[in-house]
PDB file as gemmi writes it, atoms N, CA and C in Angstrom:
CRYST1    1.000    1.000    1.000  90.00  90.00  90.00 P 1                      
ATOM      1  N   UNK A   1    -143.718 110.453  27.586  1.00  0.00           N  
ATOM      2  CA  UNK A   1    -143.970 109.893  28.889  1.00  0.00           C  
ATOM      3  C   UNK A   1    -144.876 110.824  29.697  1.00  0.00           C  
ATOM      4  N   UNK A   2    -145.849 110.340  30.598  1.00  0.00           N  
ATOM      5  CA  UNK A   2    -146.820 110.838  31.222  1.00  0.00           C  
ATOM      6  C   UNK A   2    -145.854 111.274  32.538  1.00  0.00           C  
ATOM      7  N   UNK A   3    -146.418 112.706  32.981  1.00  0.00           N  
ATOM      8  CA  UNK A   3    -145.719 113.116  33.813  1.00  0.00           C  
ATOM      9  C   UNK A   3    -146.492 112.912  35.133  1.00  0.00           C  
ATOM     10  N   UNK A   4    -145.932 112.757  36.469  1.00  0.00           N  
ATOM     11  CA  UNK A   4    -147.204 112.471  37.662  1.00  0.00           C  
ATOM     12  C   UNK A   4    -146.724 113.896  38.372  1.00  0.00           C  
ATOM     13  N   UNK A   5    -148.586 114.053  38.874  1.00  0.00           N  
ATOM     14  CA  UNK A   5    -148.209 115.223  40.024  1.00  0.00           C  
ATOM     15  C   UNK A   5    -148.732 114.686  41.218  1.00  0.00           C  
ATOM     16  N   UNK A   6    -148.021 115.907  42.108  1.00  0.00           N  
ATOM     17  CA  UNK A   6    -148.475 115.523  43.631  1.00  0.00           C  
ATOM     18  C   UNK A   6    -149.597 116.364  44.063  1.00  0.00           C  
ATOM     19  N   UNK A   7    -149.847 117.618  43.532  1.00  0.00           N  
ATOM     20  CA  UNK A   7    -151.124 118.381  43.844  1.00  0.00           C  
ATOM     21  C   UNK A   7    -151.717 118.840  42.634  1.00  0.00           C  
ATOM     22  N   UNK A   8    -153.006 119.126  42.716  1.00  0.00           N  
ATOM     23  CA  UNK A   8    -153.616 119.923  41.448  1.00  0.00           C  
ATOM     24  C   UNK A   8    -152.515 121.305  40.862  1.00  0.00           C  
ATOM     25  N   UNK A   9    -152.782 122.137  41.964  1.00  0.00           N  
ATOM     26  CA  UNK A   9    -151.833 123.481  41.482  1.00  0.00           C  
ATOM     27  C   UNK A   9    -150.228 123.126  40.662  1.00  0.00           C  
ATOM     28  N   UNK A  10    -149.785 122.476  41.250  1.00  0.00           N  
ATOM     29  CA  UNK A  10    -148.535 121.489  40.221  1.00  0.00           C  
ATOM     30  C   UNK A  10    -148.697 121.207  39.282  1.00  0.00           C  
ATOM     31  N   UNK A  11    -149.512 120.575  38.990  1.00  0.00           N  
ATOM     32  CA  UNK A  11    -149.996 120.415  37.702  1.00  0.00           C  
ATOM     33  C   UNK A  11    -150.749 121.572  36.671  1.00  0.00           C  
ATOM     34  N   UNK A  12    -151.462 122.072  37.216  1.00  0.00           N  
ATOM     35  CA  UNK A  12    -151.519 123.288  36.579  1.00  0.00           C  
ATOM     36  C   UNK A  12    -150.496 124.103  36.204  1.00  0.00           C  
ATOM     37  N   UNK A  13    -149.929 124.430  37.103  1.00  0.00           N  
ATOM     38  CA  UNK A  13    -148.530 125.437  37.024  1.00  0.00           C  
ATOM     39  C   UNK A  13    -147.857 124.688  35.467  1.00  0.00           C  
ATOM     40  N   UNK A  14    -147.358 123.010  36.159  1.00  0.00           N  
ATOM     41  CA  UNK A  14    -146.519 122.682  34.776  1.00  0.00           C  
ATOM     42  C   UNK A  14    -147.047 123.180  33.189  1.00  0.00           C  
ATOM     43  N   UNK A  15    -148.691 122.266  33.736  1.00  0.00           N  
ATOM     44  CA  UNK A  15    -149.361 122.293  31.992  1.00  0.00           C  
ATOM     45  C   UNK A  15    -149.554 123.545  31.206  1.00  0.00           C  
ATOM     46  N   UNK A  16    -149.581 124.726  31.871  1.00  0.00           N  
ATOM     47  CA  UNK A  16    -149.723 126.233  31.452  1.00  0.00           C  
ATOM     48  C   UNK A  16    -148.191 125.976  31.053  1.00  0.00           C  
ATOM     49  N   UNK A  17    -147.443 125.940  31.967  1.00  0.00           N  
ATOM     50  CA  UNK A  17    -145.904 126.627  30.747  1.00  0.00           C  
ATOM     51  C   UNK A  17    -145.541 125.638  29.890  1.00  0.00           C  
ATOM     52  N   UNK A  18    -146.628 124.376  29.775  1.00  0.00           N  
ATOM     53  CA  UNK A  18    -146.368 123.728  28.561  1.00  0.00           C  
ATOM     54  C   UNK A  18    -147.413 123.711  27.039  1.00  0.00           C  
ATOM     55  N   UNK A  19    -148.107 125.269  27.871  1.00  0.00           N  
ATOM     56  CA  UNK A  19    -149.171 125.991  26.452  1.00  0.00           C  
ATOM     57  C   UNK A  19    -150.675 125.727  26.405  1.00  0.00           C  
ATOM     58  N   UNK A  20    -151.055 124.858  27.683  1.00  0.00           N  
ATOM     59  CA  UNK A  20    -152.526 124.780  28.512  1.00  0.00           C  
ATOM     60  C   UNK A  20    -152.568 126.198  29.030  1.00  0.00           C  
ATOM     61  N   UNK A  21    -152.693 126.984  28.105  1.00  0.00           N  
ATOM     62  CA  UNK A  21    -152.970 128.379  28.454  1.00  0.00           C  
ATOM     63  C   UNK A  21    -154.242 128.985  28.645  1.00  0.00           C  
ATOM     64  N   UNK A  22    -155.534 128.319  28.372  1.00  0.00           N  
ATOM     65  CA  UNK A  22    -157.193 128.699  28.573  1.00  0.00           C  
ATOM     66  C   UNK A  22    -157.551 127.891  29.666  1.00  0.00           C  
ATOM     67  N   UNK A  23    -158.493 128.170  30.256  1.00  0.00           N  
ATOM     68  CA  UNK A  23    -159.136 127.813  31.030  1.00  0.00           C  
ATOM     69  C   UNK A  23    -160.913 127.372  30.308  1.00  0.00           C  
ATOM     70  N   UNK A  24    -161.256 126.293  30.308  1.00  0.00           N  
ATOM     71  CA  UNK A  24    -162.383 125.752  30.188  1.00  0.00           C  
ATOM     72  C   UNK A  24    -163.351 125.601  30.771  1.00  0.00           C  
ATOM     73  N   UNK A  25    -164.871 125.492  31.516  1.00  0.00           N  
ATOM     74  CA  UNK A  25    -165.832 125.288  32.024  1.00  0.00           C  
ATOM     75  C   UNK A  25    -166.713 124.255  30.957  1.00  0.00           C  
ATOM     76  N   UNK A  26    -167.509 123.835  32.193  1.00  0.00           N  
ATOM     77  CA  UNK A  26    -168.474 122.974  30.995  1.00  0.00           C  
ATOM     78  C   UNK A  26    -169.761 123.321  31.204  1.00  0.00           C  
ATOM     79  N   UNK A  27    -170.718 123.440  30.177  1.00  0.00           N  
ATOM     80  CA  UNK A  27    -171.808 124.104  29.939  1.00  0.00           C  
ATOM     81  C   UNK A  27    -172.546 122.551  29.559  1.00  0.00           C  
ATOM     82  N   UNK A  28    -173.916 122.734  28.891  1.00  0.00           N  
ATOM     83  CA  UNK A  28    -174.759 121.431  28.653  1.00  0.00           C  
ATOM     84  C   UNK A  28    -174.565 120.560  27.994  1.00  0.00           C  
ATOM     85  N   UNK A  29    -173.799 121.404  26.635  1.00  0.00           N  
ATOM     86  CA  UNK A  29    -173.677 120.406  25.516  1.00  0.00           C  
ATOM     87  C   UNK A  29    -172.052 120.750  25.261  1.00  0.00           C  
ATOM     88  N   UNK A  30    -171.638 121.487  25.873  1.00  0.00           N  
ATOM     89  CA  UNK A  30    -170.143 121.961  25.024  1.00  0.00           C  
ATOM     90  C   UNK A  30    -169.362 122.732  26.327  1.00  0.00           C  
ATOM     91  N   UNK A  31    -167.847 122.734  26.046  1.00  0.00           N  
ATOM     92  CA  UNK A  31    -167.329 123.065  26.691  1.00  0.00           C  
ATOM     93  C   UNK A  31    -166.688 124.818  26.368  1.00  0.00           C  
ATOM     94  N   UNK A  32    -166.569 125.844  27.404  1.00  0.00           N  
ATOM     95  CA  UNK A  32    -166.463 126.998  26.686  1.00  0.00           C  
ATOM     96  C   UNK A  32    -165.309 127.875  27.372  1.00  0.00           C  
ATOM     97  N   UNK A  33    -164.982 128.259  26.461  1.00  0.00           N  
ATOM     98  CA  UNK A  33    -163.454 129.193  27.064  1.00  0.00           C  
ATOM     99  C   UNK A  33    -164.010 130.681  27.213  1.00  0.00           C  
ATOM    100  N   UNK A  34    -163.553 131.074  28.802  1.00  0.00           N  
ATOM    101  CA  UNK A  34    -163.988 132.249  28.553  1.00  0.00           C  
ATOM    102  C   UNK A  34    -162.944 133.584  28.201  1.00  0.00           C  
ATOM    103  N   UNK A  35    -161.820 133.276  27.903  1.00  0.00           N  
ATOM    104  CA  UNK A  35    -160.998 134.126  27.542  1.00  0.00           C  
ATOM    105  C   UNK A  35    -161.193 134.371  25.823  1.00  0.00           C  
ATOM    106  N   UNK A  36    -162.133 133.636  25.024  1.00  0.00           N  
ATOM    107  CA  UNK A  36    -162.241 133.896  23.877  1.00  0.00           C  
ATOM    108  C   UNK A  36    -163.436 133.771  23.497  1.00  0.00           C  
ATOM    109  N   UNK A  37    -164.247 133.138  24.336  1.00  0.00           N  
ATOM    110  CA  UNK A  37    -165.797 133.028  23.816  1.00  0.00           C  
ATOM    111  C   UNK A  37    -165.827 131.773  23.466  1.00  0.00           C  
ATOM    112  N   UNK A  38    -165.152 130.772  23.124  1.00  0.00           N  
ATOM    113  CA  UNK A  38    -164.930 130.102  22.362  1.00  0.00           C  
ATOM    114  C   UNK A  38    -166.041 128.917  22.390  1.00  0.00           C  
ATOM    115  N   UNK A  39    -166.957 128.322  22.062  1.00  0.00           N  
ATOM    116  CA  UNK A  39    -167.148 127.502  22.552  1.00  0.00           C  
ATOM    117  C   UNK A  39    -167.259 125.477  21.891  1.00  0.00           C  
ATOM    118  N   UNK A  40    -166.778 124.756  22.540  1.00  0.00           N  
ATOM    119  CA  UNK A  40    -166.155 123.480  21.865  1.00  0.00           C  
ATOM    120  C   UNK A  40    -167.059 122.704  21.810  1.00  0.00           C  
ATOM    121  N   UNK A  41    -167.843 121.337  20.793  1.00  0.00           N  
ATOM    122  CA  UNK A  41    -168.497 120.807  21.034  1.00  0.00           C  
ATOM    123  C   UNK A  41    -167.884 119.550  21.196  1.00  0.00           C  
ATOM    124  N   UNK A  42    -167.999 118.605  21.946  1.00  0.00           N  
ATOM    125  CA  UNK A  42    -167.247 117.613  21.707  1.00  0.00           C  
ATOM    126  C   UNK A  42    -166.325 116.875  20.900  1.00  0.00           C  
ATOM    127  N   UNK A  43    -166.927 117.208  19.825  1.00  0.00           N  
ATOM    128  CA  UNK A  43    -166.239 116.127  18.688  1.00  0.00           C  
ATOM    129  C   UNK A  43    -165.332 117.146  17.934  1.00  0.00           C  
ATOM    130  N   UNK A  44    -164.808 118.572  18.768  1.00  0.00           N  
ATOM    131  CA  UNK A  44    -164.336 119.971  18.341  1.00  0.00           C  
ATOM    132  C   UNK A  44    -163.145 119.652  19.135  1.00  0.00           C  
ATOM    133  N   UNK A  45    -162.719 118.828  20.316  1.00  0.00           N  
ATOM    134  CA  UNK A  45    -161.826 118.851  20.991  1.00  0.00           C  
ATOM    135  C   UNK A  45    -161.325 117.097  20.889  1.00  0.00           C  
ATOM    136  N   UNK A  46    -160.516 117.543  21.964  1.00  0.00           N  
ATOM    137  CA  UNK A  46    -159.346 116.205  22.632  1.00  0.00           C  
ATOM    138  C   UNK A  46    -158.954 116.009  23.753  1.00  0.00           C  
ATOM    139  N   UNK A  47    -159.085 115.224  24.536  1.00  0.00           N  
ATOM    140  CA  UNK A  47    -158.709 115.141  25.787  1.00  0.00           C  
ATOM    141  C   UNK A  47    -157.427 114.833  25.338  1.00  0.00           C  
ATOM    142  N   UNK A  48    -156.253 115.323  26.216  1.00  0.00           N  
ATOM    143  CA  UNK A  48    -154.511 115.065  25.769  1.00  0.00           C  
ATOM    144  C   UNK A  48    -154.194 113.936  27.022  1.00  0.00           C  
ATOM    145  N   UNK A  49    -154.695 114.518  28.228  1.00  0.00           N  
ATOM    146  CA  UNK A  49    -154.329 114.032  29.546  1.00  0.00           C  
ATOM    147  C   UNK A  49    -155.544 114.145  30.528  1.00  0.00           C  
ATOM    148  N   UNK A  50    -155.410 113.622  31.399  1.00  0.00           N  
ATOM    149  CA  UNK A  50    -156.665 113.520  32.604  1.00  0.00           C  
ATOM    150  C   UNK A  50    -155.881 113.216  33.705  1.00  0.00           C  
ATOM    151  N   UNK A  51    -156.217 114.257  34.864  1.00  0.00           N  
ATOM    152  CA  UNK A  51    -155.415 114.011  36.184  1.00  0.00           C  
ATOM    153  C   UNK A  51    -156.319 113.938  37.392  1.00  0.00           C  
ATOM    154  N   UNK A  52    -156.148 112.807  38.486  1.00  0.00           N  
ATOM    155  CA  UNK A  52    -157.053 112.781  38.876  1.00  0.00           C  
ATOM    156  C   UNK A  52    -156.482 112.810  40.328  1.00  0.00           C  
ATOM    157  N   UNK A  53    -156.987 113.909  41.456  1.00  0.00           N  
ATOM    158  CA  UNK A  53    -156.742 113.942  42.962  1.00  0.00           C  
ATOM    159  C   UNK A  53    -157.294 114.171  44.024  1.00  0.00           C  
ATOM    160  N   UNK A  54    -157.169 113.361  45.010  1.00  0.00           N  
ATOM    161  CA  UNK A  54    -157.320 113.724  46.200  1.00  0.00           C  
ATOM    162  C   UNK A  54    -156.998 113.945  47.336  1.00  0.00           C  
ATOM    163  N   UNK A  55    -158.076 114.887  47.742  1.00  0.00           N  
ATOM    164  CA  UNK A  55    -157.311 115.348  49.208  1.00  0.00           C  
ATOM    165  C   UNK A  55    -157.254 114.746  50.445  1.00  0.00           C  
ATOM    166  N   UNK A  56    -156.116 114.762  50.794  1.00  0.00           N  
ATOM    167  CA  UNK A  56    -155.919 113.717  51.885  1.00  0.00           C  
ATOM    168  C   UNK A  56    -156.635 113.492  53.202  1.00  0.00           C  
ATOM    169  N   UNK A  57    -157.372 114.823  53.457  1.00  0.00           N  
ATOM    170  CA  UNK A  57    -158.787 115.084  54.634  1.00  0.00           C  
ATOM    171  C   UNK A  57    -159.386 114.871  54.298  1.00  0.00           C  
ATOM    172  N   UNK A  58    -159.899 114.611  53.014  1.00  0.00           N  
ATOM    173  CA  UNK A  58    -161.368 114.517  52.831  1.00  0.00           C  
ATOM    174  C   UNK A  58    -161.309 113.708  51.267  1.00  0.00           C  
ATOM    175  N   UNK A  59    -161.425 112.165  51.709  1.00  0.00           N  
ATOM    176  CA  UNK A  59    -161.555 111.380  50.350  1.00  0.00           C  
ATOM    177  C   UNK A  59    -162.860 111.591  49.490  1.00  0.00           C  
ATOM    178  N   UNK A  60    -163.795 112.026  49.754  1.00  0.00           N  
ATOM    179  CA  UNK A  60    -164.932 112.446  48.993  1.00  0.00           C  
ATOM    180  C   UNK A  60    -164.434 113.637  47.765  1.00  0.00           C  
ATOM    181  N   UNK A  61    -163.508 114.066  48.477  1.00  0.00           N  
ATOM    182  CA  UNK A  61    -162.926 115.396  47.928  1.00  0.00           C  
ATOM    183  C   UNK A  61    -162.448 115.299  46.846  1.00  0.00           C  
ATOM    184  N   UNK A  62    -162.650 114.777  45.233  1.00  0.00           N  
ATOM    185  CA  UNK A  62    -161.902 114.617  44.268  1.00  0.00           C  
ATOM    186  C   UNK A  62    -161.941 115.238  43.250  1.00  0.00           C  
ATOM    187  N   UNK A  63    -160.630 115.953  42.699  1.00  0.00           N  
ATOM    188  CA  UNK A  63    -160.808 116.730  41.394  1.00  0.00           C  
ATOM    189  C   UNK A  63    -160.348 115.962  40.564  1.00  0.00           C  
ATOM    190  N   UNK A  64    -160.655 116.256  39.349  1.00  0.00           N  
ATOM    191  CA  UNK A  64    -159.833 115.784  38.183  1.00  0.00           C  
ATOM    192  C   UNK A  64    -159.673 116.969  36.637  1.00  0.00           C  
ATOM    193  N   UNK A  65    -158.331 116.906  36.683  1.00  0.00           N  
ATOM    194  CA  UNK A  65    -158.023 117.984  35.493  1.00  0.00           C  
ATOM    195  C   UNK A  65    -157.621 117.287  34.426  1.00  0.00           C  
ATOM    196  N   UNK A  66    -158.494 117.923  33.288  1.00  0.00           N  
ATOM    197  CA  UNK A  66    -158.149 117.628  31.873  1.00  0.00           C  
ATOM    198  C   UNK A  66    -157.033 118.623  31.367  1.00  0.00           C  
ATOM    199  N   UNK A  67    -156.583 117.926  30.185  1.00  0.00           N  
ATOM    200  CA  UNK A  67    -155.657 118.884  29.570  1.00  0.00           C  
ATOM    201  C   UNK A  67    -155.657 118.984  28.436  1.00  0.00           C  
ATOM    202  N   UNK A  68    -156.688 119.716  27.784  1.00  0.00           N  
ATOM    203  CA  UNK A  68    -157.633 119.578  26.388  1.00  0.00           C  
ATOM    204  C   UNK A  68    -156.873 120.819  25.353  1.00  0.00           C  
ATOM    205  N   UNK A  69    -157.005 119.657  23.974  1.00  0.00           N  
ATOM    206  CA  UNK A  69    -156.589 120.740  22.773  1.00  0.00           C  
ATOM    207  C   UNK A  69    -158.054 120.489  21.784  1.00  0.00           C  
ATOM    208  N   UNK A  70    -157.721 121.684  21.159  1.00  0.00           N  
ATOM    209  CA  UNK A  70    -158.203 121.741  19.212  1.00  0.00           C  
ATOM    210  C   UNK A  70    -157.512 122.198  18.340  1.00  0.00           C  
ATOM    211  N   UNK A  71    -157.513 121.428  17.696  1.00  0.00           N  
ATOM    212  CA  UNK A  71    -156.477 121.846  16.500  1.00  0.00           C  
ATOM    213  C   UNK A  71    -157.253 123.052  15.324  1.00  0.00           C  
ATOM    214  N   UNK A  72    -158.551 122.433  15.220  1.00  0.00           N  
ATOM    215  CA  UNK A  72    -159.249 123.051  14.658  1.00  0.00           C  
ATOM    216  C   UNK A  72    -159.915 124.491  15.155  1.00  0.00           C  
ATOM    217  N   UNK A  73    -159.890 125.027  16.444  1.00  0.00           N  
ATOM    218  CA  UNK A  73    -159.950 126.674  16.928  1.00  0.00           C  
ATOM    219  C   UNK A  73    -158.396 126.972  17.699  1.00  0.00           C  
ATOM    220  N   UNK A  74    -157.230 125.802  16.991  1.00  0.00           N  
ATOM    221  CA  UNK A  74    -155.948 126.542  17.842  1.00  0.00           C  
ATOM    222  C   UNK A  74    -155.845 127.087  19.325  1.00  0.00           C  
ATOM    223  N   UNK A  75    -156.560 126.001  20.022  1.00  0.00           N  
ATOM    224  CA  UNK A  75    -156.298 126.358  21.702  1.00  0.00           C  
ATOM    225  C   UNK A  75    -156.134 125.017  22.568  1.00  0.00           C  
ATOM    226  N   UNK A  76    -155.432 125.250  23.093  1.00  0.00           N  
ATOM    227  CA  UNK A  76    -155.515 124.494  24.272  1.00  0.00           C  
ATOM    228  C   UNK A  76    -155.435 124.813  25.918  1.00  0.00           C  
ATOM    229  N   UNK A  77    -156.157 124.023  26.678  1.00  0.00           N  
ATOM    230  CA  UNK A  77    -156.350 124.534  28.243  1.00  0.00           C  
ATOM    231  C   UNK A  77    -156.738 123.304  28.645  1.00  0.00           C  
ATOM    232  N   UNK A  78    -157.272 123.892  30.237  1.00  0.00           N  
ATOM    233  CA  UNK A  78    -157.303 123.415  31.235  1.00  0.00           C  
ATOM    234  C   UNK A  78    -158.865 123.077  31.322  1.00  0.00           C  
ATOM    235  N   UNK A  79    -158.994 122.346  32.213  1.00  0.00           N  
ATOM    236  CA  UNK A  79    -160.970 122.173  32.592  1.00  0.00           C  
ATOM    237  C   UNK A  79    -160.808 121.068  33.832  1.00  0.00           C  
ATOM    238  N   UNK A  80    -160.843 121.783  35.208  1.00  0.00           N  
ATOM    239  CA  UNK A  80    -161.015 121.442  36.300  1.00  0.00           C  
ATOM    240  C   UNK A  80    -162.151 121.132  36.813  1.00  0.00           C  
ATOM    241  N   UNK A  81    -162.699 119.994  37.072  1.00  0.00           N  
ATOM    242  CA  UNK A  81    -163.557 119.666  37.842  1.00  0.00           C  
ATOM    243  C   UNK A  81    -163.780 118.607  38.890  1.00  0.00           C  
ATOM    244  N   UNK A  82    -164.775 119.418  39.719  1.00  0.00           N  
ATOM    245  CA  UNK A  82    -164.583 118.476  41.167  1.00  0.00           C  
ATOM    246  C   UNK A  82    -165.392 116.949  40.761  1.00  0.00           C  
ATOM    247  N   UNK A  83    -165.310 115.697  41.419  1.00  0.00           N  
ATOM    248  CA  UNK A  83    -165.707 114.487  40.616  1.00  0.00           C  
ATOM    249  C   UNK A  83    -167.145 114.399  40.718  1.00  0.00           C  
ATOM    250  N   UNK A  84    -167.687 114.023  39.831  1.00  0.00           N  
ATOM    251  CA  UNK A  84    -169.163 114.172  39.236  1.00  0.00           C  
ATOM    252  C   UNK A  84    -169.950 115.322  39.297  1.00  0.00           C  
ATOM    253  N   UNK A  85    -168.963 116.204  39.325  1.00  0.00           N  
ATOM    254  CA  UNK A  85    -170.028 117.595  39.539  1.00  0.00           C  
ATOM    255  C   UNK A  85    -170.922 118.015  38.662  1.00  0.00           C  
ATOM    256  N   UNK A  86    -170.563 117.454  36.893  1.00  0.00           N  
ATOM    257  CA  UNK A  86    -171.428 118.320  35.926  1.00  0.00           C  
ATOM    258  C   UNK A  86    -172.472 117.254  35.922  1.00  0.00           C  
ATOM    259  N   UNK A  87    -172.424 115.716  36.620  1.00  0.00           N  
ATOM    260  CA  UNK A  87    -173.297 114.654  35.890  1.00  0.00           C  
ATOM    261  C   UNK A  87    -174.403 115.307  35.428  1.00  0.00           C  
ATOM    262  N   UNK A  88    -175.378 116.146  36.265  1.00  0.00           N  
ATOM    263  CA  UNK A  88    -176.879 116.638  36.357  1.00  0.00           C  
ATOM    264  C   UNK A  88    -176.772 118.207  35.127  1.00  0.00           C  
ATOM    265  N   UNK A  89    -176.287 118.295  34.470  1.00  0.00           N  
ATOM    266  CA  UNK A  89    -176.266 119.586  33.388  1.00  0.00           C  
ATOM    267  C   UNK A  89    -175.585 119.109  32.496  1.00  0.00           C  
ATOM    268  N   UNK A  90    -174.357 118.103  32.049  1.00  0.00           N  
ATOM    269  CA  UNK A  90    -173.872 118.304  31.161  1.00  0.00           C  
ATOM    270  C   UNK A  90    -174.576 117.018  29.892  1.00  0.00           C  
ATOM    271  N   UNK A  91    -174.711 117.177  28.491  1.00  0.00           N  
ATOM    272  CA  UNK A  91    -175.555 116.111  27.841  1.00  0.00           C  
ATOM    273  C   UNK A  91    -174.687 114.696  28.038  1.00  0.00           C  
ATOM    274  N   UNK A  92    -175.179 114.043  27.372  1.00  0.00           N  
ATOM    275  CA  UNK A  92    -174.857 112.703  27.511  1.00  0.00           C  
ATOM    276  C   UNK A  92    -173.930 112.823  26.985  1.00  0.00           C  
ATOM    277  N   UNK A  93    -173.454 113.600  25.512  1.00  0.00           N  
ATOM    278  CA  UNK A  93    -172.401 113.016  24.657  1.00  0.00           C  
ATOM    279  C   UNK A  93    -171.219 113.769  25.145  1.00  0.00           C  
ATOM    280  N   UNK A  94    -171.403 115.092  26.099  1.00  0.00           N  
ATOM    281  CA  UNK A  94    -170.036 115.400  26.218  1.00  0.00           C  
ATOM    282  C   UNK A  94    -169.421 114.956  27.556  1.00  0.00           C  
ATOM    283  N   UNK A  95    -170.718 114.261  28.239  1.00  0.00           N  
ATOM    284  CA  UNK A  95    -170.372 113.200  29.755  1.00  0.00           C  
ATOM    285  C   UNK A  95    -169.495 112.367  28.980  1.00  0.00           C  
ATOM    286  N   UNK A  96    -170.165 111.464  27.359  1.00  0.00           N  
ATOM    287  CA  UNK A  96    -169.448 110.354  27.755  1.00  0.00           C  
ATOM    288  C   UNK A  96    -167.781 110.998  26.858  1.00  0.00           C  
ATOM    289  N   UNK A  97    -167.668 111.804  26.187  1.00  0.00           N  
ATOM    290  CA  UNK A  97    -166.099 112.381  25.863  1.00  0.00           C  
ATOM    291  C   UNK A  97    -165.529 112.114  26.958  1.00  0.00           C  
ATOM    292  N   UNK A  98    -165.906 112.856  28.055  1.00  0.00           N  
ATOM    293  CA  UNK A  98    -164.735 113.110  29.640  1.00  0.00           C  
ATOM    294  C   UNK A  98    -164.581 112.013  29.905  1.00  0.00           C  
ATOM    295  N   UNK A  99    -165.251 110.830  29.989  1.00  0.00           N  
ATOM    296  CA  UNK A  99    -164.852 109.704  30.500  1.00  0.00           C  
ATOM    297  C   UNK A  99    -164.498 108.625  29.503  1.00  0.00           C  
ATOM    298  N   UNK A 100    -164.262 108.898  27.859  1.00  0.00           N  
ATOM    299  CA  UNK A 100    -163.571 108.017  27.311  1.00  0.00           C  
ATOM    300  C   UNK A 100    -162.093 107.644  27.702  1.00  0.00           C  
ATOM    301  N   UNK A 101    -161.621 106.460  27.604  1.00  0.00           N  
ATOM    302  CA  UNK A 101    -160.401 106.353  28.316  1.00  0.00           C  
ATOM    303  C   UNK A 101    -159.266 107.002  27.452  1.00  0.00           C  
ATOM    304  N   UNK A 102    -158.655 107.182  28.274  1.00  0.00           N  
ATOM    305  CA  UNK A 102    -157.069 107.785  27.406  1.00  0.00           C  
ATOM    306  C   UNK A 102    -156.089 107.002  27.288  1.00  0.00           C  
ATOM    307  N   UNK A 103    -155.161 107.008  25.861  1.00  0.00           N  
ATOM    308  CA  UNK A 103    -154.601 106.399  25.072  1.00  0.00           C  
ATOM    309  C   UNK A 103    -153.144 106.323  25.312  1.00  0.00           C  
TER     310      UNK A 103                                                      
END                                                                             
């Protein structure tokens, strides 16, 4: 069962002590951990979960957190971003990963 949060940091907090232990950024073509170098190319990962919020002052204001594994480099984390922020840098194919729907 999908769990709901009420703020980003909540959700963070939970998903780390449930082993979302990296932190992710997204780069052009791939997404990269900087606690290991690591870096994922799309079809290298999984979206598990997608959380999406806003702030109650400011509806423009929207984040949305993934909660991404690989089985294949043994990590999983986090990758916070504010809404449409990477459109203009990130390639097409790992735009359209983030926004495939979840299952």
């Amino acid at each position: 069962m999908e769990k709901t949060y009420t703020t980003l940091s909540e959700a963070v907090n939970d998903l780390t002590k449930r082993g979302y232990t990296f932190n992710f950024n997204i780069q052009e073509d791939c997404i990269i951990c900087a606690e290991n170098n690591a870096q994922l190319q799309p079809d290298e990962f999984e979206i598990d979960q997608v959380y999406r919020f806003q702030e109650m002052s400011d509806v423009d204001n929207e984040s949305i957190l993934y909660a991404i594994s690989s089985s294949q480099n043994n990590v999983k984390g986090l990758l916070v971003n504010a809404y449409g922020i990477y459109a203009d840098t990130a390639s097409s194919k790992l735009i359209s990963k983030l926004h495939k729907p979840q299952h």
